[in-house]
TORVEX-565985 format. One line per 10 residues: number of its first residue (from 0); their letters; for each residue x negated, y negated, z negated of C-alpha. Coordinates in nm, 3 decimals. Each point is the difference from the previous one (the first is absolute). Layout:
TORVEX-565985
NUM) a) X,Y,Z; ...
//
This chain:
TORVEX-565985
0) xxxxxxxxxx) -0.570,1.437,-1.911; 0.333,-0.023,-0.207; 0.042,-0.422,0.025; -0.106,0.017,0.358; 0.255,0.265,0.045; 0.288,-0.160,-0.168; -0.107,-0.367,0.157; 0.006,0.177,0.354; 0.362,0.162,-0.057; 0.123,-0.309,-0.130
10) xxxxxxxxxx) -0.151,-0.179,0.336; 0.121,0.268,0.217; 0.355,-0.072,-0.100; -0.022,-0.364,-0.007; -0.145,-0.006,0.358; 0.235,0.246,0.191; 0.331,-0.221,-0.133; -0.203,-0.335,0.115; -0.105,0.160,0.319; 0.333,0.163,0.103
20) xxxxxxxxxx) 0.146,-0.357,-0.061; -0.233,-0.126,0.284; 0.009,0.263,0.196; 0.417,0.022,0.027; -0.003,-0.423,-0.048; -0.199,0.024,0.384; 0.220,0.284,0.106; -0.300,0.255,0.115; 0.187,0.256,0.155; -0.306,0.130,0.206
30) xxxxxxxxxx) -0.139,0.071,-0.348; 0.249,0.324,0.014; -0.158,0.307,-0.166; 0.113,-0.065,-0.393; -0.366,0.071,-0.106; -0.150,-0.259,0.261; 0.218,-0.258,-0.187; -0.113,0.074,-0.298; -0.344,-0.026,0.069; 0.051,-0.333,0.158
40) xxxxxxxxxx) 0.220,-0.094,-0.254; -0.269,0.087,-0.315; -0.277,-0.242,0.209; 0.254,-0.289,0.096; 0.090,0.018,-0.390; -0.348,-0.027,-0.130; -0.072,-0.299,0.243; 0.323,-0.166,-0.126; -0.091,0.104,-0.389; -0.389,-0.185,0.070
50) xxxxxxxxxx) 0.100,-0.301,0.190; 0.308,-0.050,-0.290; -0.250,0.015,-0.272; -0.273,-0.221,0.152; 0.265,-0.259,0.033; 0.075,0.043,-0.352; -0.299,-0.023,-0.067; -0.012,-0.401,0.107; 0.176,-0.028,-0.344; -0.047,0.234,-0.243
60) xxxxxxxxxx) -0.256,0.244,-0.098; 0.051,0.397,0.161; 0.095,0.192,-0.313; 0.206,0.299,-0.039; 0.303,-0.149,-0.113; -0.038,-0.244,0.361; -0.062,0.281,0.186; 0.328,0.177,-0.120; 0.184,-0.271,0.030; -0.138,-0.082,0.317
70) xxxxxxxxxx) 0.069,0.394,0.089; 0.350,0.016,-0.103; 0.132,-0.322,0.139; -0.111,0.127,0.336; 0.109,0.333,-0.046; 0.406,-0.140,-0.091; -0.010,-0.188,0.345; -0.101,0.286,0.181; 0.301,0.180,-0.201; 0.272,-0.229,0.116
80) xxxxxxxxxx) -0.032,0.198,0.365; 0.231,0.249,0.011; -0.226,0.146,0.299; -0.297,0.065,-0.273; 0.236,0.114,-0.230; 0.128,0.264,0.224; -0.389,0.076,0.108; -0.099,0.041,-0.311; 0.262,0.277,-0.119; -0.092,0.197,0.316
90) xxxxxxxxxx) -0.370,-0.053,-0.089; 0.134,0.088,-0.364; 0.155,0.283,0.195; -0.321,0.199,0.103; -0.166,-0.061,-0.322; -0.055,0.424,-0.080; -0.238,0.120,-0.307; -0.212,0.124,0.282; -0.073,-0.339,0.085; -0.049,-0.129,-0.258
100) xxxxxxxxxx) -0.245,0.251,-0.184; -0.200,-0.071,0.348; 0.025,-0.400,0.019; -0.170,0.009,-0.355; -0.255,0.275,0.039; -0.104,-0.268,0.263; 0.008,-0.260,-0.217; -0.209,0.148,-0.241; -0.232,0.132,0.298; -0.031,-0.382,0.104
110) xxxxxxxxxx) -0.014,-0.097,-0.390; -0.331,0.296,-0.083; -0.142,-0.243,0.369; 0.101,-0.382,-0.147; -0.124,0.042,-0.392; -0.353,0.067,0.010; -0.248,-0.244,-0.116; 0.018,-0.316,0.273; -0.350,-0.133,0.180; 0.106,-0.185,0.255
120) xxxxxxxxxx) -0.182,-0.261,0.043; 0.272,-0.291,0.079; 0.215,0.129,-0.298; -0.300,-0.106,-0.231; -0.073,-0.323,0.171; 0.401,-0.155,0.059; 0.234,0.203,0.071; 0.104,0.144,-0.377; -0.073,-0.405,-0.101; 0.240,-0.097,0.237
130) xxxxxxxxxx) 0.267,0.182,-0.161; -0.084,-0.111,-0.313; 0.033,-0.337,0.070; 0.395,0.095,0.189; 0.064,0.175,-0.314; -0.104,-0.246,-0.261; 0.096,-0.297,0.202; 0.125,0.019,0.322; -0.125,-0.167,0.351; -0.227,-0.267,-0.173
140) xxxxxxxxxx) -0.175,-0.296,0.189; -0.366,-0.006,0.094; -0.049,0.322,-0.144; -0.222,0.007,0.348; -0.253,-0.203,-0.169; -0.072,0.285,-0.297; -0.078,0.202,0.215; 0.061,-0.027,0.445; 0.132,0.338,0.039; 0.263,-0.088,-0.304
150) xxxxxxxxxx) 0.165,-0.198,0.248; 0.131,0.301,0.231; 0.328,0.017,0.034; 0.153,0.354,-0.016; 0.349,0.123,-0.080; -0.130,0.336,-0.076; -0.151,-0.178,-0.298; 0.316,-0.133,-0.109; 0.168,0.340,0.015; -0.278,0.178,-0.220
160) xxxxxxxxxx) 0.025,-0.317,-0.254; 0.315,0.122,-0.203; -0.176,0.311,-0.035; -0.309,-0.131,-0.177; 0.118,-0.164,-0.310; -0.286,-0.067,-0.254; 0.092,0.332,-0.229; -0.140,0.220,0.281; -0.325,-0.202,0.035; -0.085,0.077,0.322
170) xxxxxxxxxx) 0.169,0.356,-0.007; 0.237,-0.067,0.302; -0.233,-0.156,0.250; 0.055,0.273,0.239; 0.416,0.041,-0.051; 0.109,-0.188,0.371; -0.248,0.152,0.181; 0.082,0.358,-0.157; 0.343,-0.078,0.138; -0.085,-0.088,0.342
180) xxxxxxxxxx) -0.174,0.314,-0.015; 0.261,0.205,-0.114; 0.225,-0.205,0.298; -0.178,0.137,0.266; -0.047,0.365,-0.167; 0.389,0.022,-0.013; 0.018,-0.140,0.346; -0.287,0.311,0.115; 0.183,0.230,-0.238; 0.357,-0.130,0.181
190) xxxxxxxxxx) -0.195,0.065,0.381; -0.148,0.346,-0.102; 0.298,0.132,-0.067; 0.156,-0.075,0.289; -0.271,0.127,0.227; 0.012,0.280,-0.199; 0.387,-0.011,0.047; -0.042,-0.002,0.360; 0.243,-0.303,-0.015; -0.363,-0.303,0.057
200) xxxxxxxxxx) -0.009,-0.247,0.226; -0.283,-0.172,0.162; 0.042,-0.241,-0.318; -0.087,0.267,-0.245; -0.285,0.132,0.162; -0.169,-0.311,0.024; 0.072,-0.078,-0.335; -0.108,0.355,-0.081; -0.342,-0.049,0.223; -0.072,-0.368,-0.115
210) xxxxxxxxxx) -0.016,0.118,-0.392; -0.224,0.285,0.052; -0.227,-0.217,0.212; -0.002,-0.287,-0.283; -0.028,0.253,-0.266; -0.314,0.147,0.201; -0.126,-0.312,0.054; 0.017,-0.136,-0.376; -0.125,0.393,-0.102; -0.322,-0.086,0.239
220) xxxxxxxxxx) -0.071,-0.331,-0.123; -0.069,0.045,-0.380; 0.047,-0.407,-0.076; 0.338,0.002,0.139; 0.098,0.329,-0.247; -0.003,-0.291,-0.280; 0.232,-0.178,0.215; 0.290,0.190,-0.136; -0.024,-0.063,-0.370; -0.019,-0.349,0.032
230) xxxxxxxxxx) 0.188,-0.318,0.076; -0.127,-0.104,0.273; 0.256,-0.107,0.292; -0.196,0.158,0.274; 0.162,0.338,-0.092; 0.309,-0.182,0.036; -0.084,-0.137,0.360; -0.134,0.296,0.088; 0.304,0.198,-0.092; 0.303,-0.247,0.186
240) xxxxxxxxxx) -0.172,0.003,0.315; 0.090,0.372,0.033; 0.344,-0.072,-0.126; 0.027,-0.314,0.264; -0.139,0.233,0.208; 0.285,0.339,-0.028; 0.229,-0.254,-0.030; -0.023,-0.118,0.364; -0.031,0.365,0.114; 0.335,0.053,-0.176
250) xxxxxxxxxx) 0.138,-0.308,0.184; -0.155,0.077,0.343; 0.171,0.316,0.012; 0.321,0.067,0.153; 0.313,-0.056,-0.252; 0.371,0.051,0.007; 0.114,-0.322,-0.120; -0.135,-0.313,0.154; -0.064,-0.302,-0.228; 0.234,-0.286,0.052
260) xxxxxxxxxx) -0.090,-0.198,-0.299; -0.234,-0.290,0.012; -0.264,0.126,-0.212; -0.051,0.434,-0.025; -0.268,0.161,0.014; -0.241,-0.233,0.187; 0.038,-0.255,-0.282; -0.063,0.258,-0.234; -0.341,0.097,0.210; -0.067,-0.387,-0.067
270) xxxxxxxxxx) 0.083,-0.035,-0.328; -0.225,0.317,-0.121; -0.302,-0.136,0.226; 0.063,-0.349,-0.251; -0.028,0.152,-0.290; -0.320,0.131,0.064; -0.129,-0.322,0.092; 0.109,-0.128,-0.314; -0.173,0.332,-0.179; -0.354,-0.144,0.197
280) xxxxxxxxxx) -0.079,-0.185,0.306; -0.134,0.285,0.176; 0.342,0.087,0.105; 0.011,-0.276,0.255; -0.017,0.205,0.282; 0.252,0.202,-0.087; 0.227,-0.300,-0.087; -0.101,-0.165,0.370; 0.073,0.326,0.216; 0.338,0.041,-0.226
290) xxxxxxxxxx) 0.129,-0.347,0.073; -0.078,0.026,0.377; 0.150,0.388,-0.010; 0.328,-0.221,-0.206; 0.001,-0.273,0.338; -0.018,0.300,0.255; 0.285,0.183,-0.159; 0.203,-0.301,-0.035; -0.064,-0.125,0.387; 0.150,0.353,0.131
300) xxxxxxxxxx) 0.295,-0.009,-0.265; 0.329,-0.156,0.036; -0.072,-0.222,-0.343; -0.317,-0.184,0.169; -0.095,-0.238,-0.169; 0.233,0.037,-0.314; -0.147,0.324,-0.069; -0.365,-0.204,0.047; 0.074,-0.331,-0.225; 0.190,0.215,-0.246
310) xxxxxxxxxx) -0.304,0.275,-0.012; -0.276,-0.290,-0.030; 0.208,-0.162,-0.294; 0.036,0.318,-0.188; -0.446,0.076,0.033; -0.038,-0.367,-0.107; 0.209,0.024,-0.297; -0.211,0.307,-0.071; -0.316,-0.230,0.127; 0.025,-0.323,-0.203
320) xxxxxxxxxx) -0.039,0.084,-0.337; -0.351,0.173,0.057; -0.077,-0.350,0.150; 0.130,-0.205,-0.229; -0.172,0.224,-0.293; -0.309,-0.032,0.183; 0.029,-0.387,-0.047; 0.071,-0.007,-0.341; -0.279,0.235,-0.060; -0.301,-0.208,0.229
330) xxxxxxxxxx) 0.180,-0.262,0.199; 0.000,0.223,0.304; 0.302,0.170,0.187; -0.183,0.309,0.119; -0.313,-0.019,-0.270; -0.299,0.090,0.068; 0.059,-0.147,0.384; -0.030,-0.360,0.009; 0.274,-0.044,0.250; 0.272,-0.254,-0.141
340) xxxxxxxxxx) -0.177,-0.084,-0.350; 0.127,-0.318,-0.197; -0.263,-0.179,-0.185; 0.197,0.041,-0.344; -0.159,-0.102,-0.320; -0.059,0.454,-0.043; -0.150,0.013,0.310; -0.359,0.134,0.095; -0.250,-0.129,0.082; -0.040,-0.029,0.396
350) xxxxxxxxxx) -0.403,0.148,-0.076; 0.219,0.283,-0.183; 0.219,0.064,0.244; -0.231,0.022,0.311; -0.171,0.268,-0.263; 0.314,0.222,-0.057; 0.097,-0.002,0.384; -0.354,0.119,0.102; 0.031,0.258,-0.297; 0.334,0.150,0.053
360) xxxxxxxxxx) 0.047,-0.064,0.403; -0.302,-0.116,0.166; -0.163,0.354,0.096; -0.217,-0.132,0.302; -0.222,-0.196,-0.217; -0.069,0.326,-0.248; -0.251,0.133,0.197; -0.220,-0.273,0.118; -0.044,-0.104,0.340; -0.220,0.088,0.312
370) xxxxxxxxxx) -0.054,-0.302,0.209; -0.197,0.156,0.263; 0.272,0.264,0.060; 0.184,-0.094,0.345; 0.302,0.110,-0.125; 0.055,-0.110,-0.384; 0.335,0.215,-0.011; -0.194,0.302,0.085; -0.267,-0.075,-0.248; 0.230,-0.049,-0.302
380) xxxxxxxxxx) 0.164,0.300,0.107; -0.314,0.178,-0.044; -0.165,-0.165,-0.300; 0.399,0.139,-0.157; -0.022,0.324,0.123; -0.357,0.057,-0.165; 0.060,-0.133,-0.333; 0.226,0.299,-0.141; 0.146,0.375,0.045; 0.304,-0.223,-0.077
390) xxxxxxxxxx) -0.035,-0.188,0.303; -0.105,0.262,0.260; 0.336,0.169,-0.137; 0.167,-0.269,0.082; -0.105,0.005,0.331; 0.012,0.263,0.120; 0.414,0.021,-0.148; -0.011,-0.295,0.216; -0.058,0.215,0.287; 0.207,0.243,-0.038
400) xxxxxxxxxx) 0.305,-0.221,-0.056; -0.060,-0.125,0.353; -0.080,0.324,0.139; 0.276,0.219,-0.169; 0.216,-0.331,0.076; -0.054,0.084,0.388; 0.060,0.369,-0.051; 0.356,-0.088,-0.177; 0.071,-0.231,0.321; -0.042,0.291,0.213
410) xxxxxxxxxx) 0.178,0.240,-0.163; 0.300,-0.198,-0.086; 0.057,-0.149,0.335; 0.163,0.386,0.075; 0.206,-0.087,-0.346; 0.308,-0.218,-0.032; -0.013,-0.366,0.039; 0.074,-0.018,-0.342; -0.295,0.166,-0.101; -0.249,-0.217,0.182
420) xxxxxxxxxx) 0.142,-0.312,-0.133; -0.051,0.148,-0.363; -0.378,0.106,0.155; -0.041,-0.384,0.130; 0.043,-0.154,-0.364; -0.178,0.250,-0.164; -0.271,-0.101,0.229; 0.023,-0.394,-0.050; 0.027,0.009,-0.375; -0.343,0.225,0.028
430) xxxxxxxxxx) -0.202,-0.188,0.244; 0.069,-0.369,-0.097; -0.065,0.157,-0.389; -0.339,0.123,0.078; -0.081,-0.270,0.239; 0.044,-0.278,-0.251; -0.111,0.174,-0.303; -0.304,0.095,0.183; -0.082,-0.387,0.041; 0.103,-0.060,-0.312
440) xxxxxxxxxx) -0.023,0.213,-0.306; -0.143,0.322,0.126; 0.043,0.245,-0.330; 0.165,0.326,0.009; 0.254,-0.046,-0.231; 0.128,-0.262,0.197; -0.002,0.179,0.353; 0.072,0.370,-0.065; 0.361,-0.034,0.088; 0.019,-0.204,0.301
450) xxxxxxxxxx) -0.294,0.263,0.134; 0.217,0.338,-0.064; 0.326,-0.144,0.186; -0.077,0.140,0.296; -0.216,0.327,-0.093; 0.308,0.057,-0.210; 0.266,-0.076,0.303; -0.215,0.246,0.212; 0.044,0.243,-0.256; 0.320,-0.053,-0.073
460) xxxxxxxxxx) 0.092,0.067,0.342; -0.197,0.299,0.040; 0.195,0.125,-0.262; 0.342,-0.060,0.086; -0.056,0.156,0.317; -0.148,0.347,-0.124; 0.265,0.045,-0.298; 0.308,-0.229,0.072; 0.177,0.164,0.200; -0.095,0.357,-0.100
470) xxxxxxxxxx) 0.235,0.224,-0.119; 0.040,0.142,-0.381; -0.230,0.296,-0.033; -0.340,-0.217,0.196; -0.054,-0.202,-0.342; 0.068,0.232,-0.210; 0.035,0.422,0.012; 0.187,-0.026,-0.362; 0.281,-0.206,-0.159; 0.025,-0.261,-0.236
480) xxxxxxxxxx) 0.045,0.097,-0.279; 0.043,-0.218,-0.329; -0.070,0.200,-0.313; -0.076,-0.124,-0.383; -0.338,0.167,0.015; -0.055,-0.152,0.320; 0.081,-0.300,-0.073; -0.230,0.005,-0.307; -0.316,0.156,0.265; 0.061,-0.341,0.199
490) xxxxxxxxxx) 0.002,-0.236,-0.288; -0.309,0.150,-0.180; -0.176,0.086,0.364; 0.027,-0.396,0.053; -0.105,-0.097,-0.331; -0.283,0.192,0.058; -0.128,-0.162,0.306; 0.043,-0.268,-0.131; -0.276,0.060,-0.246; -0.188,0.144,0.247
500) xxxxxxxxxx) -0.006,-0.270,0.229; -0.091,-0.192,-0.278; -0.288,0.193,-0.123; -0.138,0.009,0.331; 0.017,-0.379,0.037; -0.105,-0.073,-0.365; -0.203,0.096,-0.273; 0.141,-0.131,-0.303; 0.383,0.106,0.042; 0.182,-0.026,-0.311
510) xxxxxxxxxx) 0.331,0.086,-0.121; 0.239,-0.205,-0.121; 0.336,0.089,-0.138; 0.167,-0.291,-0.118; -0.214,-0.340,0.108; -0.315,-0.009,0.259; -0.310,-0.134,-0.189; -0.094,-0.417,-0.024; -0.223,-0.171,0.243; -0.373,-0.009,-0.132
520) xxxxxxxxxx) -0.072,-0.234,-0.183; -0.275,-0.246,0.006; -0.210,-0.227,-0.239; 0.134,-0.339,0.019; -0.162,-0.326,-0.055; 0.252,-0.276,-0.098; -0.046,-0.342,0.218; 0.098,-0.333,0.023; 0.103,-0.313,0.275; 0.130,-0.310,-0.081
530) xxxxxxxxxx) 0.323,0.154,-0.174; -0.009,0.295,0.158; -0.087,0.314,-0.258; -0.096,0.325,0.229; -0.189,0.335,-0.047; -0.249,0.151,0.232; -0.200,0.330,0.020; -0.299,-0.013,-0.174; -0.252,0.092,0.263; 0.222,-0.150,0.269
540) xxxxxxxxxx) -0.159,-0.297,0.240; 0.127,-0.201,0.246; -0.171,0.092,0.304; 0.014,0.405,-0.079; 0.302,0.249,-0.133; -0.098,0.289,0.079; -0.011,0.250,-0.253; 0.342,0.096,-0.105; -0.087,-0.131,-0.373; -0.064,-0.337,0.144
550) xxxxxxxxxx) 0.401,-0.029,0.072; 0.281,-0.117,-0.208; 0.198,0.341,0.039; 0.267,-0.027,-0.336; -0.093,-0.276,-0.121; 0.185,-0.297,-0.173; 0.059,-0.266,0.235; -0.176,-0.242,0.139; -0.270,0.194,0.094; -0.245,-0.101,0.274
560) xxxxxxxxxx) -0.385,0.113,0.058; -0.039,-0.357,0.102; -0.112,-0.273,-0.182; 0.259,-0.230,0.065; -0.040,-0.447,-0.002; 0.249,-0.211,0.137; 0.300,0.222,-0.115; 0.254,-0.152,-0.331; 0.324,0.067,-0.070; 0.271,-0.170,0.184
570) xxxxxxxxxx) 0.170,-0.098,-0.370; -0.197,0.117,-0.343; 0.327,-0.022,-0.146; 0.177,0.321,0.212; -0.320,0.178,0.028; -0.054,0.287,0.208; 0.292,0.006,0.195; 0.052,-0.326,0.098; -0.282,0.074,0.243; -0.379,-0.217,0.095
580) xxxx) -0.113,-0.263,0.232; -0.293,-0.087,0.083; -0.255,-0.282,-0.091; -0.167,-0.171,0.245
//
């Protein structure tokens, strides 16, 4: 718990200075409430931290000593504002010992959560391997053809590489997506309070009502609990929706000070909904409904289409380096879709690429086909629905998102115009999410935001309407009050539901004070192509992985359960990190 602690302090400061540079560089002024900025500010400076290092990462390997270089140098530009400066000394301000004896009895109540023993089943099989090869070597060509999934492109992988130096061996695989974690607790922590405050706005309660909901939903689904402590970038995803999400509620609403820059806080909505992309694809329909919610906002503005072209060139400086990674990595700009591939000399296989796609985004071959069924939409819909509790969960959250979608619509047409335009994009980032994702990679893990938006909004709204407007004594028939012992109650109440929570979730919880434990490991069986030296699991097979001990989980790198053939290195001489190609 102690290094993840430390690492997340460390990031915590790092981000807010990076992300109050953005956020005063696009002059947000409907971002007004000091903790709203803040919370922007931390997720704006952990996409700017990631998409920095995977850049880096193009020419040098992601070590600590990068990262912290990497760290500080964007840290002094964000310095040379005098705005930040001045936001940070009132932030500095309202820094109390009450704070922060509650920031880290959260931290260590999202620590007890992030360092038990990992099993999920995509940190075994790339996703720690992927890091490793960042960390040891940077973005390296044709890794793809080690191993397919190898060649996704994340950011949030970049940002966990620093973190995972060889001394730890395999000790900080869950560190980033601890953080994220501990993001969004802060952010439900921030919300609470003001609800409890009396002093919420719509904002807050859906931020408050979308976290419980995710939190029951992850709580229900006992593979998703491993999700957590792990490093996989669907937590990430999963997490800056919401924030997209409350940040357009905190636009939509009515503000004091009109923006009359070119960018604010619509770029800002555009440039958070890009840096999920770049975490994994299955933010693209967040990043669509952002840039058309970006084109609306700039046709009713007085910049137009300044605000528009200057928006768009901001997301695609966030954009491009996840695509031109992605070519390094397998010759294809948004790898594993086949859209815009070169034929380079580390390119797949077009046999291995039609294999990927229908792996990773080709859902309506999964489940066979009924060719006597009159309407083949309806009978893949129903072969889906059959195949898993997973799946008839799905579905029926698919429901409700349109029918608690119409129940908002009614309800908020008696609200303020405002209001209903913060309803309407709530609405199109949630139906065109589950509508594509449906077609195309129908999991859970990928879906669960996009399907609580609206349940959520609905909530949300209920909410403000009973308590916020009420006055002092309906919330609450006794004071505030702030004592040592109280204080102490909170911090070790937390810490113990924390442990609860994980108890109930897990049967093998484990404590650990200073460093979670390793990976597993697994028996290795050294192998050989051309020049190529590699190791795979011993039991491991091509056309089956899985059993978890049939994955590379810690392992030295390469690692592959396949038994690879027309792979060498791209020059014996440089070795591993000059990259492969392929033989034909």
């Amino acid at each position: 718990m102690l290094y993840f602690i430390i690492a997340w302090v460390m990031l915590l400061t790092a981000c807010e200075v990076v992300g109050l540079g953005i956020v005063n560089s696009f002059n947000a002024t409907r971002i007004e409430r000091q903790g709203d900025r803040a919370i922007v500010a931390l997720w704006l400076g952990v996409i700017a931290l990631a998409i920095s290092l995977l850049v880096v990462s193009w020419f040098v390997a992601l070590s600590p000593l990068v990262g912290g270089v990497v760290t500080l140098g964007l840290m002094s530009l964000a310095l040379r504002s005098h705005a930040v400066r001045q936001e940070l000394r009132s932030l500095y301000g309202g820094v109390s010992r009450d704070r922060i004896f509650k920031f880290f009895m959260l931290a260590i109540a999202v620590a007890l959560v992030v360092t038990q023993p990992i099993n999920w089943f995509d940190t075994g099989f790339y996703h720690y391997s992927a890091i490793q090869w960042l960390t040891k070597f940077g973005t390296v060509p044709g890794v793809a053809l080690i191993l397919d999934q190898l060649g996704f492109t994340s950011s949030w992988f970049a940002l966990a590489a620093p973190f995972n130096f060889e001394l730890l061996d395999s000790r900080g695989t869950a560190v980033i997506n601890g953080f994220g974690l501990l993001l969004t607790s802060l952010q439900g922590w921030l919300c609470f309070t003001r609800a409890y405050q009396r002093t919420a706005q719509l904002s807050d309660w859906f931020a408050i009502a979308f976290s419980l909901f995710l939190g029951l939903l992850i709580l229900r689904l006992y593979s998703s609990v491993s999700l957590l402590n792990s490093a996989s970038p669907d937590l990430a995803v999963m997490l800056l929706i919401e924030v997209v999400a409350w940040t357009i509620l905190v636009y939509a609403r009515p503000a004091a000070l009109p923006e009359k820059t070119v960018l604010g806080t619509p770029a800002i909505v555009l440039v958070l909904a890009s840096g999920a992309f770049t975490t994994k694809l299955t933010a693209l329909p967040l990043l669509a409904i952002a840039g058309v919610f970006v084109g609306v906002e700039s046709a009713v503005s007085k910049q137009g289409i300044k605000r528009l072209l200057a928006s768009t060139g901001v997301a695609s400086l966030v954009l491009l380096p996840l695509c031109i990674s992605s070519l390094i990595t397998s010759g294809c700009p948004l790898y594993p879709a086949s859209a815009l591939c070169l034929d380079l000399p580390w390119s797949p296989d077009a046999t291995a690429m039609q294999a990927i796609a229908s792996n990773t985004h080709g859902s309506t071959t999964w489940y066979g086909s009924s060719p006597d069924h009159p309407f083949p939409l309806i009978g893949y819909i129903q072969r889906w629905v059959a195949t898993s509790r997973h799946n008839m969960i799905i579905a029926g959250l698919s429901l409700s998102h349109f029918f608690t979608s119409g129940l908002l619509f009614i309800v908020q047409t008696r609200r303020k115009a405002t209001q209903i335009k913060g309803a309407i994009w709530l609405f199109a980032v949630g139906t065109v999410g589950i509508l594509l994702l449906l077609f195309m990679a129908p999991w859970i893990r990928f879906l669960a935001s996009y399907l609580l938006l609206s349940p959520a909004l609905l909530v949300a709204t209920w909410l403000e309407h009973q308590f916020g407007n009420r006055p002092a004594g309906d919330l609450s028939s006794h004071p505030s009050r702030s004592t040592p012992r109280l204080r102490w109650l909170q911090g070790v109440g937390l810490c113990f539901l924390a442990i609860a929570l994980v108890h109930l979730t897990r049967r093998d919880f484990q404590l650990h004070v200073v460093l979670p434990p390793r990976l597993m490991s697994v028996e290795l069986v050294q192998k050989q192509v051309h020049n190529v030296s590699y190791v795979s699991p011993l039991h491991s097979d091509s056309e089956s992985i899985a059993p978890l001990s049939n994955l590379c989980w810690g392992s030295p790198i390469p690692c592959t359960h396949l038994n690879l053939k027309n792979v060498a290195l791209r020059d014996p001489q440089a070795g591993l990190a000059e990259g492969f190609i392929r033989l034909n």
